[in-house]
C-alpha positions as CSV (number, residue, x, y, z in Angstrom):
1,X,-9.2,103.6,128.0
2,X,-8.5,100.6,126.3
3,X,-8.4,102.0,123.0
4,X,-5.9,104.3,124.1
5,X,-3.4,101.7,126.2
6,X,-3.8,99.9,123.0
7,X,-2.9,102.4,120.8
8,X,-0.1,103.3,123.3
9,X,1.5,100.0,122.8
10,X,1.0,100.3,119.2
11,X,3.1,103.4,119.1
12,X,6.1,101.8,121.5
13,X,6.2,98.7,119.1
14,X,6.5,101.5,116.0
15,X,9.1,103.3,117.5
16,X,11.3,99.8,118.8
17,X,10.5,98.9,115.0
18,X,12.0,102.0,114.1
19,X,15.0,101.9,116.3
20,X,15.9,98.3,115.1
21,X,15.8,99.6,111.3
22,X,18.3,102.4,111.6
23,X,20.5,101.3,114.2
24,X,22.4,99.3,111.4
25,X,22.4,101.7,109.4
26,X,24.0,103.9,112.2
27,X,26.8,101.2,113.0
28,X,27.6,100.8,109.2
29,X,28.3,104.2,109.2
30,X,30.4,104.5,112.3
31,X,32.4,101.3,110.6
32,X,33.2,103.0,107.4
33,X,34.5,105.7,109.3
34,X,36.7,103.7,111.2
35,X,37.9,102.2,108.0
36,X,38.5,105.5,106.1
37,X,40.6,106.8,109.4
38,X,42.7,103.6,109.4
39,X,43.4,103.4,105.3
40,X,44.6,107.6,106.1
41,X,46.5,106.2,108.5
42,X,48.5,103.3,106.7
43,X,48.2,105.7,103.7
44,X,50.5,108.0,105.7
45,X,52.6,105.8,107.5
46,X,53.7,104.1,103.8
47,X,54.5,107.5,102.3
48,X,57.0,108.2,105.8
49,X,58.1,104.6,105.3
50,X,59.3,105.2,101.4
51,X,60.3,108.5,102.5
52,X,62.6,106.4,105.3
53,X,63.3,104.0,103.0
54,X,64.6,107.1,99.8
55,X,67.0,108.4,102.6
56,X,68.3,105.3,103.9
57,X,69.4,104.4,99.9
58,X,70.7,107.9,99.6
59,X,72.9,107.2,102.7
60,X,74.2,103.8,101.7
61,X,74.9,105.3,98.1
62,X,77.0,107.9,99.4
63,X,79.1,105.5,101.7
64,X,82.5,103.6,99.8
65,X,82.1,100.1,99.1
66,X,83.9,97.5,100.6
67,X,85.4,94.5,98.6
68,X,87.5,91.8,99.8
69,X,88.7,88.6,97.7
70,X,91.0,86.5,98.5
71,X,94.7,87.0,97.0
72,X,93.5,90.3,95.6
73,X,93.2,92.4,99.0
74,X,90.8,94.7,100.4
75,X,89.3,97.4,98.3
76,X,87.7,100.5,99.3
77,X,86.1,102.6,96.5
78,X,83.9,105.6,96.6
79,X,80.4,105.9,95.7
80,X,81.5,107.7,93.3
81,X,84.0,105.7,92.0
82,X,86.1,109.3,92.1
83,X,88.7,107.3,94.6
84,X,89.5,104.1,95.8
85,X,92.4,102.4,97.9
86,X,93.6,98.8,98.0
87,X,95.4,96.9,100.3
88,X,97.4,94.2,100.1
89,X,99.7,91.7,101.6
90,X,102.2,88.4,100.5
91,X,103.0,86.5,103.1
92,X,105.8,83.3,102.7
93,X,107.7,81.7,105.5
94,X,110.1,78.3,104.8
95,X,111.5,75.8,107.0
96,X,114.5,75.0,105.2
97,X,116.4,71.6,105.4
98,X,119.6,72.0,103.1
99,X,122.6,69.7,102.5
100,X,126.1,70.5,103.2
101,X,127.8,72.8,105.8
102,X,125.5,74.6,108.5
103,X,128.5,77.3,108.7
104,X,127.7,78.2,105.1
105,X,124.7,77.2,104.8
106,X,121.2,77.0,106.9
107,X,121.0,73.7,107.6
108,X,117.7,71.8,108.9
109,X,114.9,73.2,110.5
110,X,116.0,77.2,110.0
111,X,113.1,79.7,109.2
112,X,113.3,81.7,106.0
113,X,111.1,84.7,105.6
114,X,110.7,84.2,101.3
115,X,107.8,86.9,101.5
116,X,107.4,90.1,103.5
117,X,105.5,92.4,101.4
118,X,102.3,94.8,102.3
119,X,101.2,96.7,99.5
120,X,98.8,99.7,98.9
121,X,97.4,100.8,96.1
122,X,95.3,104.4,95.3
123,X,93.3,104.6,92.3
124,X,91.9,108.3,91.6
125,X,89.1,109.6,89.2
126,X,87.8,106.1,88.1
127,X,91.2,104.8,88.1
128,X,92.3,106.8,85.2
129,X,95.3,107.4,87.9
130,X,96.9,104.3,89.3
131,X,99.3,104.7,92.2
132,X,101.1,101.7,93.7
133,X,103.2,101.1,96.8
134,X,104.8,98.0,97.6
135,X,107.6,97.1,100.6
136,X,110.1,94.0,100.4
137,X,110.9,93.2,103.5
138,X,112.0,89.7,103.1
139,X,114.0,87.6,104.9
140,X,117.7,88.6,103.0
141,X,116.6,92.1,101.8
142,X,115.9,94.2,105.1
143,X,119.8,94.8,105.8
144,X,120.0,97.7,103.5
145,X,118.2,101.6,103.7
146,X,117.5,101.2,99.9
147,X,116.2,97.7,99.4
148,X,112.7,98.4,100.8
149,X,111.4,99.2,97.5
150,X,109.6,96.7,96.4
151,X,107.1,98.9,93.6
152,X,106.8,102.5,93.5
153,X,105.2,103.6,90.1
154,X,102.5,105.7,88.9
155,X,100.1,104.2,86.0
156,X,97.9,106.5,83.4
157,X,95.2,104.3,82.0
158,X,94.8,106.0,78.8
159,X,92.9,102.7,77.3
160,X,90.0,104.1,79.4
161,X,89.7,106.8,76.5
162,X,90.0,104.0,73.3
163,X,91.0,100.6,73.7
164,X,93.8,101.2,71.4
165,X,95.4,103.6,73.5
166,X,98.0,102.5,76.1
167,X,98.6,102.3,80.0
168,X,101.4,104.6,80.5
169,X,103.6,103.4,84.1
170,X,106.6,105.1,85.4
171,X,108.3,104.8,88.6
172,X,111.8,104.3,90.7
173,X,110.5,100.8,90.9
174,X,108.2,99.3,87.9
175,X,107.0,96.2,87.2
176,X,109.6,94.4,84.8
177,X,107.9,91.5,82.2
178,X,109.6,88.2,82.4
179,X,108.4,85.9,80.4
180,X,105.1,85.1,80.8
181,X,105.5,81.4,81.7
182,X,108.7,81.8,83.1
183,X,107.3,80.0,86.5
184,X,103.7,78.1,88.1
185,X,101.9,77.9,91.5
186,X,103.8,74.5,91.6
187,X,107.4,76.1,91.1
188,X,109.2,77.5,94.1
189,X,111.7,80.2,92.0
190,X,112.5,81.2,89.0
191,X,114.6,80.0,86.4
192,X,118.4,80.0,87.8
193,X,119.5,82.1,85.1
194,X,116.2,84.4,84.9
195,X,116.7,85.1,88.6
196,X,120.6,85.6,87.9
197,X,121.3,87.3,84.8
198,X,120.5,91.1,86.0
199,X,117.3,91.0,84.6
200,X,115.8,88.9,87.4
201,X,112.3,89.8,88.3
202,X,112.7,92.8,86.1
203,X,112.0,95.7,88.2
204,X,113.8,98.8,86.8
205,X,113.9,102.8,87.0
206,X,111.9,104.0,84.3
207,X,108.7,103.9,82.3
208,X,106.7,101.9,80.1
209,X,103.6,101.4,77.4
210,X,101.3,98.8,77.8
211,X,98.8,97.7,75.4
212,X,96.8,95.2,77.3
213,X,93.8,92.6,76.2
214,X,94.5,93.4,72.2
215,X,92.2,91.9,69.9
216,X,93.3,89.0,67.5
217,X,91.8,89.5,64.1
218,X,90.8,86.0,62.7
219,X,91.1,84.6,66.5
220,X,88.9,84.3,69.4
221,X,92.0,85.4,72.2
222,X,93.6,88.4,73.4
223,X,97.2,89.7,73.3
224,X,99.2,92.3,75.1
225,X,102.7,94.1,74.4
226,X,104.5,95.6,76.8
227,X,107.6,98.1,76.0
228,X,109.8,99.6,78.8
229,X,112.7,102.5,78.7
230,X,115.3,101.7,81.4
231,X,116.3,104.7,82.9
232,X,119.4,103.5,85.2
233,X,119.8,99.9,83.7
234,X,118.1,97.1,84.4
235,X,118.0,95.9,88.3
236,X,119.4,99.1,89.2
237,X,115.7,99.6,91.5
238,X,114.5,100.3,94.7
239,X,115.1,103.8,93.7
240,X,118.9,104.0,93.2
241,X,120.0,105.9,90.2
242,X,123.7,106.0,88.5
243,X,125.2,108.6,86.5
244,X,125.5,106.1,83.6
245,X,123.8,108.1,80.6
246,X,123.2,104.8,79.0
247,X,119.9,102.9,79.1
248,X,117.8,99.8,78.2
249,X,114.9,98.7,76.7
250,X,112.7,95.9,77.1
251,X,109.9,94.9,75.1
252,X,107.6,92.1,75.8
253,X,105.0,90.0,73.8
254,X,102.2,87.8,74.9
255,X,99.2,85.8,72.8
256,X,96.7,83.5,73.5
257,X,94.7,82.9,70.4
258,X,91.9,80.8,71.5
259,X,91.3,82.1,75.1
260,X,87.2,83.0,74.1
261,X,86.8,80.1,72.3
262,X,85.3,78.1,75.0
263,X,86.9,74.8,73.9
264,X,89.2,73.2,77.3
265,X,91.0,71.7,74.5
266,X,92.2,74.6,73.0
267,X,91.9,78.1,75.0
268,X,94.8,77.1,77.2
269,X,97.3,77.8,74.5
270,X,99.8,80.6,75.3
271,X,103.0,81.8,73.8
272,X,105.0,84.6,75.1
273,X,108.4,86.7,74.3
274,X,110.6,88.6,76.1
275,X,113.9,90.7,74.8
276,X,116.0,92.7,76.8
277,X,118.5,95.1,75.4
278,X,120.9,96.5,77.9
279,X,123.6,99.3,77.1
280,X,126.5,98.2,79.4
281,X,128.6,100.9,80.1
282,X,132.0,99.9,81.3
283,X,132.3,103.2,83.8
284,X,129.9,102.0,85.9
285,X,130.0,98.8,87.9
286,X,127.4,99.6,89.9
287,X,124.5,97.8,88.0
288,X,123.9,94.4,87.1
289,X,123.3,94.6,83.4
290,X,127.4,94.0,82.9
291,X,127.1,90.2,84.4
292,X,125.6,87.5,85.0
293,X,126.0,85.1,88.0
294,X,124.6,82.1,88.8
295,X,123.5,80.4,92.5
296,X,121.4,77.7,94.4
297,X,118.2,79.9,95.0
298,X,117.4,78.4,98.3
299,X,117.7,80.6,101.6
300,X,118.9,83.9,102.2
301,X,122.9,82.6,101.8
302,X,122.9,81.1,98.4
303,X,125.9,79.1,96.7
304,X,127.7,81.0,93.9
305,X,128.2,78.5,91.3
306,X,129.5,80.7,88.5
307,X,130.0,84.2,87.6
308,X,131.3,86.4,84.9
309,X,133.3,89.4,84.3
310,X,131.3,92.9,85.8
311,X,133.2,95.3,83.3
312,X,132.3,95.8,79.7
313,X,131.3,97.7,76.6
314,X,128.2,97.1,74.0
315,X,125.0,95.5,73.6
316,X,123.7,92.6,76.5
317,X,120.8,91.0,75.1
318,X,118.5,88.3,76.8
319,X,115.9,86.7,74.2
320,X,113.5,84.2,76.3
321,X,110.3,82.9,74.9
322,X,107.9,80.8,76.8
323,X,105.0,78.6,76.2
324,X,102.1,77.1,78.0
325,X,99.1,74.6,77.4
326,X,96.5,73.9,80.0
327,X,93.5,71.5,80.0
328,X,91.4,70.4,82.8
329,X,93.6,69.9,85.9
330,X,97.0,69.3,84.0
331,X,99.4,72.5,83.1
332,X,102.4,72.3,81.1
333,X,105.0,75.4,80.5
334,X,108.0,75.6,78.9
335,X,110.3,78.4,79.5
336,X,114.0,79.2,77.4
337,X,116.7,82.1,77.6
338,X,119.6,82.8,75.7
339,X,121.9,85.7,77.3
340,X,124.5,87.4,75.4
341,X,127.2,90.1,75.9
342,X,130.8,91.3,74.9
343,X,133.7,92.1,77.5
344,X,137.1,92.6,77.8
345,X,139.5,92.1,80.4
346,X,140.3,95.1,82.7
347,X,143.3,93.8,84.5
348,X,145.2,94.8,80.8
349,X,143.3,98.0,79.3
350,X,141.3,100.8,80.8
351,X,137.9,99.8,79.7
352,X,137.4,97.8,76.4
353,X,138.9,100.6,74.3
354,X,142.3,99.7,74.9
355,X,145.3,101.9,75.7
356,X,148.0,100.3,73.4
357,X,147.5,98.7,69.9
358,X,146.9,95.1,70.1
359,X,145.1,95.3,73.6
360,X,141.7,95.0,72.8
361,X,142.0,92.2,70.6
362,X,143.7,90.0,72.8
363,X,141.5,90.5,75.6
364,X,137.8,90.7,74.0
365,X,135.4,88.1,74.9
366,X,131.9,86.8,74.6
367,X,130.3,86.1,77.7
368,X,127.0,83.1,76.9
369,X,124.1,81.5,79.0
370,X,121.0,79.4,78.0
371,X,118.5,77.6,79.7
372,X,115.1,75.5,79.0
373,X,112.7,74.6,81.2
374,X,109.8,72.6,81.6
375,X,107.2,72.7,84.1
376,X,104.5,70.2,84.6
377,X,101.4,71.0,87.0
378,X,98.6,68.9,87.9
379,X,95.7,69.3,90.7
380,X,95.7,65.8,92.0
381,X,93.0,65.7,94.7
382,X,90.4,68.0,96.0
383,X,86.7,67.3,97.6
384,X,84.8,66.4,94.1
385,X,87.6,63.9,93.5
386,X,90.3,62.9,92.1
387,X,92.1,65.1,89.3
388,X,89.4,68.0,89.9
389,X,90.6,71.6,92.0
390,X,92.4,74.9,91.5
391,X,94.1,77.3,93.4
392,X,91.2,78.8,94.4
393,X,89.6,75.5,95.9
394,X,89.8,74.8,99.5
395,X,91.4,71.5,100.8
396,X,92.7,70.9,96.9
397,X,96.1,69.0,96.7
398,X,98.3,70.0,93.9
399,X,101.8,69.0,92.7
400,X,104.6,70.0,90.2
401,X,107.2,67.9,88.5
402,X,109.8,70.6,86.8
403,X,113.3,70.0,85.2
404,X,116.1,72.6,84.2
405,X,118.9,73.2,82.3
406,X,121.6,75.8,82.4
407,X,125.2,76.3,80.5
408,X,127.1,79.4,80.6
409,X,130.3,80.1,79.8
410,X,133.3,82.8,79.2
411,X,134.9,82.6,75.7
412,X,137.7,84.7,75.9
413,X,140.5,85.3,73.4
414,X,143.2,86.3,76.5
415,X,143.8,87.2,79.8
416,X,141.2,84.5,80.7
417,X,142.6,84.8,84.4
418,X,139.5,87.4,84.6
419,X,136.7,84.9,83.5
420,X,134.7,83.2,86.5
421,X,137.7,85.0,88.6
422,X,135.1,84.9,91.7
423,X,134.6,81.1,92.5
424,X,138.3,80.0,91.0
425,X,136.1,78.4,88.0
426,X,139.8,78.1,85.5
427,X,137.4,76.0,82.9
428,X,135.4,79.2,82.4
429,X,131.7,77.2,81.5
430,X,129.2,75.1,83.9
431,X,126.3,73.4,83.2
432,X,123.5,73.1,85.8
433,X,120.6,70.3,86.0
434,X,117.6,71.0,88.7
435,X,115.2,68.6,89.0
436,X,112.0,69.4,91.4
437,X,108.9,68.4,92.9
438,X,106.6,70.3,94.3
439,X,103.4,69.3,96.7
440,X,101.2,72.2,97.5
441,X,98.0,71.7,99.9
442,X,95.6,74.9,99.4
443,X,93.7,75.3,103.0
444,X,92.1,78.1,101.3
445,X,91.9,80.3,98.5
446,X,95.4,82.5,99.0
447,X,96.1,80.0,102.2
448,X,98.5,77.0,101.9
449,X,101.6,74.9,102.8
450,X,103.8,72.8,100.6
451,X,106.8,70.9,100.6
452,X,109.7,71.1,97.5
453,X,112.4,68.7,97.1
454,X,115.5,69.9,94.5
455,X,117.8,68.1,92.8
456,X,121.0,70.2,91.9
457,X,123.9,68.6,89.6
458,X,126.7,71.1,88.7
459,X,129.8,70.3,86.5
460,X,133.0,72.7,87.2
461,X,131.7,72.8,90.8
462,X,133.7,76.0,92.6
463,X,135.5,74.7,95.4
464,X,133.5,76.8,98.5
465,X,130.7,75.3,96.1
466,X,131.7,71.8,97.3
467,X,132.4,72.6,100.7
468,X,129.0,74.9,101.2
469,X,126.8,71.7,99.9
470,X,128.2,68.7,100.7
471,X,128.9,66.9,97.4
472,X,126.8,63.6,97.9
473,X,128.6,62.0,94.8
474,X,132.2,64.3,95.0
475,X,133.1,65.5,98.4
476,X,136.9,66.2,97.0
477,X,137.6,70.3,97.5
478,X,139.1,70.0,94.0
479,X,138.3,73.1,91.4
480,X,136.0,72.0,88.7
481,X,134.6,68.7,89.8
482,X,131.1,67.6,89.9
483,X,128.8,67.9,92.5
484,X,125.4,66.9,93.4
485,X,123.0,67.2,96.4
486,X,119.1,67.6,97.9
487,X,117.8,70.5,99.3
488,X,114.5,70.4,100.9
489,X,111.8,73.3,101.5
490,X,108.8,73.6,103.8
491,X,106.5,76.3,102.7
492,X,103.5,78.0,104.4
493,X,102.3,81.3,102.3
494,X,99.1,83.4,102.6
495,X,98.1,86.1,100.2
496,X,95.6,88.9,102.0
């Protein structure tokens, strides 16, 4: 009996032995399994994820991209790149304090909307095709039906196929090329007889060639040249046509020959060249390429100063080449013109043909202007210091000192009653001096507000000329005296 309890108890400790040795081995198993159904698992859910993750790229590809920089506008372009669409907007108020008569002139504290101008641009298969859209509804210019137009054109970039190829542009409103450094940030208008002479900002009716970013054999710069064919004379834009069958051409030049050489010393050299040739044809008065006037530019009612005769025959040419060189935070551009054209005298022959022999040749005359002007910028201030900023850097204080010249006159052989016949001018030629200085305060890139000061001094002042500005040196109303006087602009502008 005690044999067998003992072998009883023998037996239970086997078995608990036996129990202890595989239960491990039974809860590594169950473990492992665990394991292996939780590495499925993850497996699984990481393939769903990428899968997620695939479509979710997909869908963003297949959305337009949106771009926004400052002064450039808003662009939208496909994923694509089949389509895009650009907006943009110039915005310019002043506050204008001008000397001289309020009747005639705006006086202090009147607003001035300079700029009034959304824009929208559509660009179609890559931008091969270039549509653009501009309105002008500034301050002065939203009286008319037709003076909305600011751009309307149509571009072909055919460089896109070889570089060597050109932009083709045609429109009822194209982009005109003035001289390249014709004006700066720190200049409130153009020259007075680039923004008088009919060529002003250059827009025409018509199309062009451009050849843009040319390479310079020997040089480390770029160059472009422009040429344009003048449908219905140049500023006959905004869409208005003539029956005039003549037309002008304007070709344009522009070089800077160390622009990728990395040297501030250098790559800040520019020199650029503009020539118009315009066709006057003395049928139609309806254009501006048969004259040339000249005005204060401040304000929607400016000062007539001098003007010539708006009939004519031949060839009007305007030469003007410009210069500029830049380093660090000082700019320097220089800007000339020298306008040209034949009249005649209308009040004594139809046209400049003549009706009787003799006519013409007593009444032919050749109608002159020129100008130079230099234009000195320099970033003053901004938050890393003195003499350090840009446009494009907030809270930077910048300021421009510029000075101008411009003579014109009439040189005719008879019936001189007809030259200048518009301000009473009976010496026929003026010279004008501006003097300016400009402070500009960048808030933000494209945001700022700025105050001019200008300096005019006319000789041969017109008589409403004297009375409109005040004469501070010559307040006599007497025909072709000398008069001086300070205008004074407040600007705030903002470029979307």
């Amino acid at each position: 009996m005690k044999n067998r309890l003992l072998g009883i108890v023998a037996l239970g400790f086997l078995l608990i032995a036996f129990v202890l040795a595989l239960a491990p081995v039974v809860r590594a198993g169950g473990v492992d399994d665990k394991i292996q159904t939780l590495e499925n698992e993850l497996s699984r859910l990481k393939s769903e994820q990428m899968e997620l993750k695939k479509e979710a790229v997909a869908a963003a590809a297949a959305l337009p991209d949106f771009s926004y920089r400052p002064g450039a506008g808003l662009t939208i372009t496909a994923a694509d790149q089949s389509w895009a669409i650009k907006f943009g907007y110039e915005y310019e108020h002043h506050m204008l304090f001008l000397a001289g008569n309020d009747a005639r002139r705006e006086g202090d504290f009147q607003l001035f909307g300079r700029r009034n101008r959304p824009a929208v641009y559509y660009y179609w298969d890559k931008g091969f095709y270039e549509f653009k859209s501009e309105l002008d509804m500034d301050g002065d210019e939203t009286g008319g039906k037709d003076t909305l137009n600011q751009r309307s054109a149509m571009l072909i970039h055919f460089e896109q196929m070889n570089p060597l190829f050109p932009t083709l542009t045609f429109g009822m409103d194209e982009s005109g090329a003035g001289s390249k450094y014709r004006s700066s940030d720190l200049t409130l208008e153009l020259p007075t007889l680039d923004r008088n002479n009919g060529f002003n900002t250059g827009s025409h009716t018509g199309l062009g060639f451009l050849w843009e970013d040319l390479p310079t054999p020997g040089l480390p710069g770029n160059q472009q040249f422009h040429y344009y064919w003048v449908i219905h004379g140049m500023g006959r834009s905004d869409g208005r046509a003539d029956q005039s069958n003549k037309m002008d051409h304007v070709v344009y030049y522009n070089i800077n020959p160390f622009a990728q050489a990395k040297n501030k010393w250098i790559d800040g050299i520019g020199f650029s060249m503009l020539g118009w040739f315009g066709n006057i044809d003395d049928r139609n008065s309806t254009n501006s390429t048969s004259s040339i006037g000249l005005r204060s530019q401040e304000g929607p009612t400016r000062v007539v100063l001098w003007t010539s005769p708006t009939r004519g025959a031949g060839l009007h040419t305007y030469l003007s080449p410009s210069l500029q060189y830049k380093v660090g935070p000082y700019q320097l551009r220089f800007a000339a013109g020298f306008d040209r054209y034949n009249t005649c005298s209308t009040s004594a022959v139809t046209g400049c043909g003549g009706t009787t022999a003799g006519a013409a040749a007593t009444t032919r005359g050749r109608v002159s202007a020129n100008y130079w002007k230099f234009m000195n910028d320099i970033m003053v201030w901004s938050p890393k210091g003195f003499l350090t900023g840009s446009a494009t850097t907030p809270n930077t204080l910048g300021m421009g000192v510029s000075f101008e010249r411009t003579d014109a006159k009439c040189g005719f052989t008879g019936a001189t009653s007809n030259c200048d016949q518009a301000t009473g001018n009976t010496d026929h030629r003026i010279a004008i001096h501006v003097m300016e200085v400009d402070l500009r305060y960048w808030i933000r890139p494209a945001l700022f507000v700025g105050w001019v000061w200008k300096e005019y001094d006319v000789s041969n002042t017109p008589t409403a000329g004297q009375v409109a500005t005040g004469c501070k040196k010559n307040s006599n109303t007497v025909a072709n005296k000398q008069c001086s006087w300070d205008d004074f602009v407040l600007r705030f502008g903002w470029n979307f």
